[in-house]
C-alpha positions as CSV (number, residue, x, y, z in Angstrom):
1,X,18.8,11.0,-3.6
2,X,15.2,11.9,-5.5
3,X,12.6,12.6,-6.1
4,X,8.2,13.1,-5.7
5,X,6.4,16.3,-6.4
6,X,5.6,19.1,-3.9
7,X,2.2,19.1,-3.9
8,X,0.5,22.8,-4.5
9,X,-0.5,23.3,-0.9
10,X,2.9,22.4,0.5
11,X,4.8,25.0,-2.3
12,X,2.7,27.8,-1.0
13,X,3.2,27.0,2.3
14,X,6.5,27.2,1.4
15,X,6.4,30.4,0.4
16,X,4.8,31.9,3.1
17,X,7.3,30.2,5.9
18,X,10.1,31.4,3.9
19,X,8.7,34.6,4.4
20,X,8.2,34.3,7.9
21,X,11.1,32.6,9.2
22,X,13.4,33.9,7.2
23,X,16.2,31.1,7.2
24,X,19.5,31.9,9.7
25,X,18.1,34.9,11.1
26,X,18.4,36.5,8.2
27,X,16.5,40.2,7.9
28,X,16.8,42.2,4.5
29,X,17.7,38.6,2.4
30,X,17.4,37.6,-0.8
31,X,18.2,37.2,-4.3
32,X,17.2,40.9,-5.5
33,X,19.8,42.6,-3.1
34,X,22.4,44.4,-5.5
35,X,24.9,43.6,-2.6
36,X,25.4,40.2,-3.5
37,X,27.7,40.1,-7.0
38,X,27.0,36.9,-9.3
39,X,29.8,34.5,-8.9
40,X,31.1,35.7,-12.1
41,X,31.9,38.5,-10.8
42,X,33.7,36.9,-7.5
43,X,37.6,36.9,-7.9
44,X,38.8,33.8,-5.6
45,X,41.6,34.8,-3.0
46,X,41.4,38.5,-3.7
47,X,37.6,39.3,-3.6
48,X,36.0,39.5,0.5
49,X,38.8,38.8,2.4
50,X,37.4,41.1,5.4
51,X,34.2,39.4,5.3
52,X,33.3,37.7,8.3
53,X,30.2,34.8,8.7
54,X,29.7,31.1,9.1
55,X,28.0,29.3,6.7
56,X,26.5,25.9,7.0
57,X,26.5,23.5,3.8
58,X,23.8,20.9,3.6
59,X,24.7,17.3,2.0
60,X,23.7,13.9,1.2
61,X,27.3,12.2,1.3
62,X,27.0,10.9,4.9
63,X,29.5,9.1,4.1
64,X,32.6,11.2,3.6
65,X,30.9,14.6,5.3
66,X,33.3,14.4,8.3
67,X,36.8,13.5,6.5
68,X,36.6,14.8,2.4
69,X,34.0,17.3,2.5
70,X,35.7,18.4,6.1
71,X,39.2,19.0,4.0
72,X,37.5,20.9,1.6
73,X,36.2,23.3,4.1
74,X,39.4,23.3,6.1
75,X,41.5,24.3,2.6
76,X,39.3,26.8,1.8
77,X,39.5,28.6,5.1
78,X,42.9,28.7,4.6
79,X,42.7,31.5,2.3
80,X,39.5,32.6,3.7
81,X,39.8,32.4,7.4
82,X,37.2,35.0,8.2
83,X,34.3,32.3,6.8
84,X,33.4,29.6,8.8
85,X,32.3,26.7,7.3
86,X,30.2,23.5,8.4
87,X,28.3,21.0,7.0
88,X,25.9,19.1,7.6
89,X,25.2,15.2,6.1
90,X,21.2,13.6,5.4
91,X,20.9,10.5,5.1
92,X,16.6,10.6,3.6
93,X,17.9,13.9,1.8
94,X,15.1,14.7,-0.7
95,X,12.3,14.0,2.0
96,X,13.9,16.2,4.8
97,X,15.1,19.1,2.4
98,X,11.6,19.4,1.0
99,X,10.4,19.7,4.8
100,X,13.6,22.0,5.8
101,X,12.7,24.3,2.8
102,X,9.5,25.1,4.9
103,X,10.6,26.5,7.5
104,X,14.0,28.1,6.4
105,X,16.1,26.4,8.5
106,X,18.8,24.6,6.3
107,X,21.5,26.4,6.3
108,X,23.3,28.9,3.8
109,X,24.2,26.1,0.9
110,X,22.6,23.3,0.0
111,X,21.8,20.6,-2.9
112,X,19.2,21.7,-4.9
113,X,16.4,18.8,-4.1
114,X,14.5,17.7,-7.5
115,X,11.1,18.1,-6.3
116,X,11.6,22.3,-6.5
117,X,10.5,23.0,-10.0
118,X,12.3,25.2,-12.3
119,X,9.7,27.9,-11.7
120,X,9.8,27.8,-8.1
121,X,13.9,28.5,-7.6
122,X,13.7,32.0,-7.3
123,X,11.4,31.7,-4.3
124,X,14.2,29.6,-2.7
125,X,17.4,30.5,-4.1
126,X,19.8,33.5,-5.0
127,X,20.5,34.3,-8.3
128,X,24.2,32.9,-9.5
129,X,24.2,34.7,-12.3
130,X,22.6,35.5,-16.3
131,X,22.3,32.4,-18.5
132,X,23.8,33.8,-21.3
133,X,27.2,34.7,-18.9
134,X,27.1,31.5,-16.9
135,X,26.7,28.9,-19.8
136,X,30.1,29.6,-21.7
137,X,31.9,28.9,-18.2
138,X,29.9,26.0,-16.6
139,X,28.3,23.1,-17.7
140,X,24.9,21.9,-17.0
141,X,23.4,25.1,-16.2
142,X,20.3,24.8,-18.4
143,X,19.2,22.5,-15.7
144,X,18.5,25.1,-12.8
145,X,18.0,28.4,-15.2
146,X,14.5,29.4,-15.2
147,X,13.7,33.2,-17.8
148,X,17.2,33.2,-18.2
149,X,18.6,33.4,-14.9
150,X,20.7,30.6,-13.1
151,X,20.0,29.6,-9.6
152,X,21.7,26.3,-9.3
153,X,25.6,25.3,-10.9
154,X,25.6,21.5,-10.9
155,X,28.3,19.5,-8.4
156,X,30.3,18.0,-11.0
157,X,28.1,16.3,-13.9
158,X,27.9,12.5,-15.0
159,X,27.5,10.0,-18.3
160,X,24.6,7.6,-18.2
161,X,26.3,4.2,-18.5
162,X,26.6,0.8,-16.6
163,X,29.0,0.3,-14.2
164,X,30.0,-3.4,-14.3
165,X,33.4,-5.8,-13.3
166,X,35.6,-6.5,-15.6
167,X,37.0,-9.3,-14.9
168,X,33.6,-11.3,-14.4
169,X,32.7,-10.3,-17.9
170,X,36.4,-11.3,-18.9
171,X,35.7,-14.9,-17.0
172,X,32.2,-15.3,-18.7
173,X,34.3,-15.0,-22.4
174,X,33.2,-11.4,-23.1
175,X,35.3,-9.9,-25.3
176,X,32.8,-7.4,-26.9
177,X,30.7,-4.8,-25.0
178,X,26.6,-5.2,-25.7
179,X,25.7,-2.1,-28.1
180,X,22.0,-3.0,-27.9
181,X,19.6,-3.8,-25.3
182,X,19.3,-7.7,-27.1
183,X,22.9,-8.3,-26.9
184,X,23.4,-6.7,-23.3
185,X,20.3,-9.5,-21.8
186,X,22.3,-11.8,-23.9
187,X,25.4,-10.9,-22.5
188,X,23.7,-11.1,-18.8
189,X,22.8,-14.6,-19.2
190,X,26.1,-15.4,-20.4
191,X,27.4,-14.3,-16.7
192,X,24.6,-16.2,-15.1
193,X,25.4,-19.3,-16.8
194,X,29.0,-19.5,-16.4
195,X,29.9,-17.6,-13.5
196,X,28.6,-16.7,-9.9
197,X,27.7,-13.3,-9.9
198,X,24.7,-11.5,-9.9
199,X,24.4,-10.1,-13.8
200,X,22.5,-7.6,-13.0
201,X,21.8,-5.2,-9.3
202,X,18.6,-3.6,-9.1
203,X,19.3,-2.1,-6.0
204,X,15.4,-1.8,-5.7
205,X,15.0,-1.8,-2.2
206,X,16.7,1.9,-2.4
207,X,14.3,3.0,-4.4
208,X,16.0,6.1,-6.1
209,X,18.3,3.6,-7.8
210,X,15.7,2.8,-10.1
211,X,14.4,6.4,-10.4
212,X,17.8,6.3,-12.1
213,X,16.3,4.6,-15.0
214,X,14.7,7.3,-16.2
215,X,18.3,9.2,-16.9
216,X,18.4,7.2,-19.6
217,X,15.5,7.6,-21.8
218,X,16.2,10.9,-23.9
219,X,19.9,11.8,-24.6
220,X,21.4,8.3,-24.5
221,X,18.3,6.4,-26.1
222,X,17.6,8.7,-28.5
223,X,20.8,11.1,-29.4
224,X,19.1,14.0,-29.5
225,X,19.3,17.0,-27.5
226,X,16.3,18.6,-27.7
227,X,14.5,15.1,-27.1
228,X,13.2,16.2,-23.6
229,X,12.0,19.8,-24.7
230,X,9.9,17.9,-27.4
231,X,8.3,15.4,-25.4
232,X,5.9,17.8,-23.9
233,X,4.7,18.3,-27.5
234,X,5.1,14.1,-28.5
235,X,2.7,11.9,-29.4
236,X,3.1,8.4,-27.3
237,X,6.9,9.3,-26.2
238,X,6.6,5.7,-24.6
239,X,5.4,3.7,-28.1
240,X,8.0,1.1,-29.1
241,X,10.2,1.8,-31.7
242,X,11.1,-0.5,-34.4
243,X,14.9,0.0,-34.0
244,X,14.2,-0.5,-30.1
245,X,16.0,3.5,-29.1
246,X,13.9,6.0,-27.5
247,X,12.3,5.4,-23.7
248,X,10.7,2.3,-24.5
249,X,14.6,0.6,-24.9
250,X,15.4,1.7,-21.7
251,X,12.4,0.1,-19.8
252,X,12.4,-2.7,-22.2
253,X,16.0,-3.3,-20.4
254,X,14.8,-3.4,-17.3
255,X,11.9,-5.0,-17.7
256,X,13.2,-8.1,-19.6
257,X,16.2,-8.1,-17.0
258,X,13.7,-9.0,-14.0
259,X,11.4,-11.3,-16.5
260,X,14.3,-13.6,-17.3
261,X,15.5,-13.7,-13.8
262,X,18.8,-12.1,-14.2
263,X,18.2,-9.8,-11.4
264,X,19.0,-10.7,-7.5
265,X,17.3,-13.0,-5.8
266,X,15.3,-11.1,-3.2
267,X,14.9,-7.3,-5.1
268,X,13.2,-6.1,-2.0
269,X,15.9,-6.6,0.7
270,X,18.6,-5.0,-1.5
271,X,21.7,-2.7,0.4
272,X,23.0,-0.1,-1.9
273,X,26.2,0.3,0.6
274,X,27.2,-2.8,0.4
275,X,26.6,-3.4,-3.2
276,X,29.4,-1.3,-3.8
277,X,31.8,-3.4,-2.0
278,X,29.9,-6.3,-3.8
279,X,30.5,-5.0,-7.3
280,X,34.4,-4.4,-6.7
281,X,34.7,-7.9,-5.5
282,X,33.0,-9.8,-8.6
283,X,29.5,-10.5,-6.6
284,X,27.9,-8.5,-9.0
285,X,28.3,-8.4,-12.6
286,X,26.5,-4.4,-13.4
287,X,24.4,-2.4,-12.1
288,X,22.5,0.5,-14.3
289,X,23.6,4.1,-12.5
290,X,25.8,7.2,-13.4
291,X,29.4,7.8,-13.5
292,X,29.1,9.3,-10.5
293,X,29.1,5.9,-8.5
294,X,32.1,4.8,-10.1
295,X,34.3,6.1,-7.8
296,X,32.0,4.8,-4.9
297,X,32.8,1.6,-6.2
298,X,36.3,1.7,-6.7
299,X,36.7,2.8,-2.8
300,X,34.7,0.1,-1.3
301,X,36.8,-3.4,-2.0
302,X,39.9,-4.9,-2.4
303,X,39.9,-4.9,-6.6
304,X,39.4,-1.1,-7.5
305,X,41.0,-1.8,-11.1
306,X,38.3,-4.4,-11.8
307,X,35.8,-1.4,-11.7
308,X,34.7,-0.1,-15.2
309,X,32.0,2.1,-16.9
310,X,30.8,1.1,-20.1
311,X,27.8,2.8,-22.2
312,X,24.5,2.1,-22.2
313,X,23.7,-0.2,-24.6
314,X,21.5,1.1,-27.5
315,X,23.0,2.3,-30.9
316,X,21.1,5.3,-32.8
317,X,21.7,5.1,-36.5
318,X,25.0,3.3,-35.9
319,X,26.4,5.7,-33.3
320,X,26.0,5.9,-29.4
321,X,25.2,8.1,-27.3
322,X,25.6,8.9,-23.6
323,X,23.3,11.4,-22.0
324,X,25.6,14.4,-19.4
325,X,23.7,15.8,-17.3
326,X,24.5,17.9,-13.7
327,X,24.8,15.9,-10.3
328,X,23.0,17.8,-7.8
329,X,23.1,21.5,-7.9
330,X,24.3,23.8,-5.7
331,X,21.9,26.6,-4.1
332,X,22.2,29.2,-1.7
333,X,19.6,30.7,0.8
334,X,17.8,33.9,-0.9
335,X,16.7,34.4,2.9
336,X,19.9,34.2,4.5
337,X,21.8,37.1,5.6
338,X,23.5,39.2,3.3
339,X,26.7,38.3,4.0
340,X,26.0,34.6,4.3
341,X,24.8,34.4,0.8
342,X,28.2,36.3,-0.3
343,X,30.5,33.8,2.0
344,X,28.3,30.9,0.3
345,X,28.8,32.4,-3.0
346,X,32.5,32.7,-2.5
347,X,33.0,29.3,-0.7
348,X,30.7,27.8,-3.7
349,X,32.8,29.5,-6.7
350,X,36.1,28.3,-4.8
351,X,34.7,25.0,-5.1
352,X,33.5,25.1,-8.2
353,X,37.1,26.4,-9.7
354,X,39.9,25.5,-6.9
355,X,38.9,22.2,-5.2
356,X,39.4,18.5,-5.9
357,X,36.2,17.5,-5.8
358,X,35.6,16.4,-9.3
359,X,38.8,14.3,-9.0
360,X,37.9,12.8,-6.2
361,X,34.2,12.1,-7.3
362,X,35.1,11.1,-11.0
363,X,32.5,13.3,-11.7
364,X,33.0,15.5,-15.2
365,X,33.7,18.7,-14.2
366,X,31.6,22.1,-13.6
367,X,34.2,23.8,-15.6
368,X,33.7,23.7,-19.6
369,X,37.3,23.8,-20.0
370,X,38.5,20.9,-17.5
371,X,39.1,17.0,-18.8
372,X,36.9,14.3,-18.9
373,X,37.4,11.8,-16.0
374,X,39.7,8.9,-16.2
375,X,35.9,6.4,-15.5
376,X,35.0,7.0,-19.2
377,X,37.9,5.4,-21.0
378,X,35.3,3.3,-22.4
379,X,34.1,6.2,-23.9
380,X,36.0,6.8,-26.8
381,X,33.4,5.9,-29.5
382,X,30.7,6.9,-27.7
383,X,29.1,10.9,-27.9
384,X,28.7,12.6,-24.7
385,X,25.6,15.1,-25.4
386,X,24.0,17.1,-22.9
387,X,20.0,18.6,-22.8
388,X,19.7,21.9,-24.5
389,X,18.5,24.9,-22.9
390,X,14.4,24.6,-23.1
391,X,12.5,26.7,-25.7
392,X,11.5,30.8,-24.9
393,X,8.5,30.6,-22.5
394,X,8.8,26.7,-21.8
395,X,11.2,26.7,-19.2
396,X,9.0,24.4,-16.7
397,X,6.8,22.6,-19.3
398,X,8.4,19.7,-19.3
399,X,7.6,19.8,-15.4
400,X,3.9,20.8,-15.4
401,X,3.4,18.1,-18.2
402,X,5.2,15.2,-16.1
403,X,3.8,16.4,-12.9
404,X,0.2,16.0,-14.8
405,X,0.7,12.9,-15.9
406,X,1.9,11.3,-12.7
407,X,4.5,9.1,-14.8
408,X,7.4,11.0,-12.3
409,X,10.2,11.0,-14.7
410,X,13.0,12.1,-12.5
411,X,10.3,12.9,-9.7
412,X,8.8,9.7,-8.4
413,X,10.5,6.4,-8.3
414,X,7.4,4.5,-8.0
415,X,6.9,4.1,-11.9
416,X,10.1,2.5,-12.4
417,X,9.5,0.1,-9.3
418,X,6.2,-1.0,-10.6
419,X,8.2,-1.8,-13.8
420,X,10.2,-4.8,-11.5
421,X,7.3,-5.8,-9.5
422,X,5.2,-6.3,-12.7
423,X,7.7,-8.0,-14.6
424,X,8.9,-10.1,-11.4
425,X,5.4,-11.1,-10.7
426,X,4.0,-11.4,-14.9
427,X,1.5,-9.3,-14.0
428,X,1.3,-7.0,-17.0
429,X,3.8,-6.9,-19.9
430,X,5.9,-3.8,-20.9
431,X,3.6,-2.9,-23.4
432,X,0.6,-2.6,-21.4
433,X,2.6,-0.5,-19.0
434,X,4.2,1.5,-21.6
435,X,0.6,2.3,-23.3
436,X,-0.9,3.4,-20.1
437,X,2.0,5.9,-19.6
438,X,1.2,7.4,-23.1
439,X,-2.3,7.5,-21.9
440,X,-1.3,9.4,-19.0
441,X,0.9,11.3,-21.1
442,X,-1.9,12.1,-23.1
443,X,-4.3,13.5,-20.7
444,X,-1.7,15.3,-19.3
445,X,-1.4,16.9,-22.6
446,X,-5.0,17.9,-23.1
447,X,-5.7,19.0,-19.9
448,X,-2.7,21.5,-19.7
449,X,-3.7,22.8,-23.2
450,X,0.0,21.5,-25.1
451,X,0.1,21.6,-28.0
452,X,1.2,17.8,-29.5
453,X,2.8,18.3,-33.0
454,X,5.3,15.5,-33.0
């Protein structure tokens, strides 16, 4: 599912294959074309009904591409039976996207891979529409808007939180869910000591399950919005905080989880498809992802109700927080043909506004004025917050300062594995990593020319 950087050589190789190859045959494509409306402006059922093309829609859920995604496509061809549609499932997604964006060749709609910078959408993907029209109707769209136009609407968005079993906490005397990172370890040994489940998953042989760490560290460990615009500008974002919030909780977490031994046995042979069958069935106590995998859970074992969500446990000035943000966004080929990118944008607002797909992915929805899912009942008390839009004229400096630094925050999950191997191993403490990130961080900061005011 994430992450790692496009290095400088491969983006502009990128650029100039795009150019070349021009994705799907495509002649006379891309986002400038004043034939292809915003899909604000697309009215579903009534709008391109004589508009004939096939499309082909690029995923990563291999595992229900040929039955739910299929039914989607089939339901919307019922009103639009002119637009074929297809899709397509990748298992490595991230690494074969980044290739397949090099040559052109992936289709007409597609998750928006992590490593394409904010800056760099435009060179990829058509226009969906202005900031300012798009952000009263959809959520999330901050997240793929770069000088104030959105190329990317998110899949559905999801709270940061654990996903654990209820009944092994209930059968390990938990009445009480952890509010702070000291009572959740406590909690964990609890489980360990008077049950036989695994406290807590890693899933570290997946890898991008513990780039999922780094969700964590602004909105929900901090409460503030605005958290992640600032950090550019920060001094030591990674120090330790006395009323253990901010990034360093968040690692601290983790890294105390694997020192203590409350982790799996064997990190590095870890199965992420079968953990979700494990977690249903009470092998595993939690595991530290999105609401998104709720669901997952729920569908693979025999005890769905036993599946819960619960919030992250750190408390900011008595309250807490859990970070929104969008699943994967949606983008469509700038250098597909012109009608391709209109089917895509029709098929993509029809999704958006008609389908079931956040139902059936207990995913919050695209749409501002839809429900929160039934996975966050735990919720109740907690805030749900979402990043704010980035600063006038630092769209991508978050980006350029991470991608400096090398700590990959939602880029690289390599960070967040050396956090396990180092604490599995006692090779450095948290600390010692922590202070060589803000080193990092700092250099990063210096060489780029930020200013650091905070």
């Amino acid at each position: 599912m994430k992450k790692r950087l496009l290095s400088l050589g491969l983006a502009t190789a990128m650029v100039c294959s795009l150019a070349a190859c021009g994705g799907n045959g495509g002649s006379g494509g891309g986002s400038a074309s004043a034939d292809i409306p915003t899909i604000d402006q697309i009215k579903v059922g009534e709008d391109y009904q004589d508009l004939e093309a096939e499309i082909k829609v690029l995923t990563n859920r291999t595992d229900i591409v040929d039955t739910v995604y299929k039914g989607y496509a089939e339901e919307f061809m019922k009103v639009y039976p002119n637009i074929k549609v297809e899709y397509e499932g990748i298992t490595d997604y991230e690494e074969t996207l980044k290739l397949r964006l090099t040559t052109g060749d992936w289709g007409d709609l597609c998750f928006i891979p992590t490593s394409v910078s904010k800056s760099e959408l435009s060179t990829y993907f058509t226009k969906l529409g202005e900031f300012d029209t798009l952000d009263p109707i959809y959520q999330y769209v901050q997240e793929k808007t770069f000088e104030g136009e959105v190329f990317g609407i998110a899949n559905g968005g999801t709270a940061r939180g654990v996903i654990y079993n209820k009944k092994v906490w209930e059968d390990a005397g938990i009445t009480e869910l952890p509010t702070t990172p000291d009572e959740f370890l406590d909690d964990l040994k609890t489980i360990q000591d008077k049950t036989d489940a695994i406290p807590l998953y890693t899933n570290f042989g997946a890898g991008w399950t513990m780039g999922a760490w780094d969700d964590y560290i602004d909105l929900t460990a901090t409460g503030d919005p605005d958290f992640r615009n600032n950090m550019p500008h920060t001094k030591d974002p990674f120090a330790k905080r006395d009323d253990l919030t901010g990034p360093y909780a968040v690692y601290y977490t983790l890294y105390e989880s694997v020192a203590r031994g409350l982790i799996e046995e064997s990190p590095s042979s870890t199965d992420w498809e079968s953990s979700k069958r494990r977690l249903n069935e009470g092998e595993i106590a939690t595991m530290v992802l999105g609401s998104w995998a709720v669901e997952q859970c729920k569908e693979q074992g025999s005890t769905p109700e036993n599946v819960g969500y619960m919030p992250f446990p750190i408390t900011v000035d008595g309250t807490m927080y859990a970070g929104s943000g969008g699943n994967y966004g949606f983008g469509i080929n700038n250098q597909a043909t012109e009608d391709n990118q209109i089917a895509a944008m029709v098929y993509l607002k029809w999704l958006l506004e008609e389908s079931t797909i956040y139902t059936d992915e207990g995913s919050i929805p695209a749409l501002k004025d839809q429900p929160l899912p039934d996975a966050l009942a735990d919720f109740a008390d907690t805030e749900i917050i979402s990043n704010n839009a980035a600063p006038e004229g630092e769209d991508d400096l978050f980006d350029e300062v991470n991608d400096e630094s090398e700590v990959g925050i939602n880029k690289d999950d390599f960070p967040d594995c050396e956090i396990l191997e180092y604490a599995l191993k006692g090779e450095k403490t948290l600390d010692e990593i922590m202070d060589e990130w803000n080193e990092k961080w700092s250099t990063a900061q210096e060489s780029l020319g930020v200013e650091v005011n905070l």
